[in-house]
C-alpha positions as CSV (number, residue, x, y, z in Angstrom):
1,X,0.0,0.0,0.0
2,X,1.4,3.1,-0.9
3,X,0.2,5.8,1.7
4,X,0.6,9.4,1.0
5,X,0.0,12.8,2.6
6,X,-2.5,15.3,1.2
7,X,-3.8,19.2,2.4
8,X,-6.8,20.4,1.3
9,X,-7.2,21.2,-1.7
10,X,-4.4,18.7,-2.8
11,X,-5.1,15.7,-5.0
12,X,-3.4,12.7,-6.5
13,X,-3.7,10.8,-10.0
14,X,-4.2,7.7,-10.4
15,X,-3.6,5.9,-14.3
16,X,-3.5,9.7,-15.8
17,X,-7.1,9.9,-15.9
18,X,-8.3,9.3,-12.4
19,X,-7.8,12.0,-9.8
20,X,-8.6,12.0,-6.1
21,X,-8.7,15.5,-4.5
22,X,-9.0,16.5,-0.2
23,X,-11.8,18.9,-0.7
24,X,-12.2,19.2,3.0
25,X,-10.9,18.3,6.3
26,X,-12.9,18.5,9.8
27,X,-11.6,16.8,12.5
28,X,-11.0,13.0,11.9
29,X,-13.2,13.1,8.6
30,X,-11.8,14.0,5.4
31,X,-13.9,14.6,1.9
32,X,-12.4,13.5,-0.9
33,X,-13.8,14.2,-4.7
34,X,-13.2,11.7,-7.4
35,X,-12.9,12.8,-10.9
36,X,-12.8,9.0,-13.2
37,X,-14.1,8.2,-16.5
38,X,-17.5,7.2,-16.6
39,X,-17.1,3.2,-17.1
40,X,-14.8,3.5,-14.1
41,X,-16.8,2.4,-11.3
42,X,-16.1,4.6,-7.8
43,X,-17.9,2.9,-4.9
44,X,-17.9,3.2,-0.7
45,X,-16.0,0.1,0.1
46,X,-19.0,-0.7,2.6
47,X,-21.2,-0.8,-0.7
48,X,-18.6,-2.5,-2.7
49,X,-18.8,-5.2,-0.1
50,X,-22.4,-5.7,-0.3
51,X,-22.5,-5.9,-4.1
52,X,-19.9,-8.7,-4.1
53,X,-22.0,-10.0,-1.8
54,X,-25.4,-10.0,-3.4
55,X,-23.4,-11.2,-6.5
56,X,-22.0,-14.2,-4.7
57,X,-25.5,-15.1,-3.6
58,X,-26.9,-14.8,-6.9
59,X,-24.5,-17.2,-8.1
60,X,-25.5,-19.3,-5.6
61,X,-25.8,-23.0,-7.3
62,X,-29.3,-23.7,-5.1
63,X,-30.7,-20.5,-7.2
64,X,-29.5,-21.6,-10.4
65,X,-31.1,-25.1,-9.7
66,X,-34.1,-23.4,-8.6
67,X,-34.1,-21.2,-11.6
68,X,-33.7,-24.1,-13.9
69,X,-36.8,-25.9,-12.3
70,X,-38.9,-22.9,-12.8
71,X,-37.9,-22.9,-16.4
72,X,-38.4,-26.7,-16.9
């Protein structure tokens, strides 16, 4: 992990076309802005998480038996 120091107002780039900027700082919470192409997907990890997790349970091979049962 590479960990870096940032003010506000500061950013970083990430792969020239990504770039991560402190927009504010208040106490222990810091607000970034993330500039990305649009088919760049930017997510909380906390939501990130859950996705994989939903996905994971889709794939589930009880659903996809189900599924197929339903579809005869």
């Amino acid at each position: 992990m590479l960990a870096l120091s940032r003010k506000k107002n500061e950013a970083i780039i990430i792969n020239n076309n990504i770039e991560i900027s402190v927009l504010e700082v208040k106490g222990e919470q810091v607000k970034l802005g993330i500039s990305a192409p649009k088919e760049v997907p930017v997510y909380r990890k906390e939501v990130y998480i859950q996705i994989q997790e939903a996905n994971k349970e889709a794939t589930n091979m009880d659903g996809i038996e189900a599924l197929k049962n339903l579809l005869g």
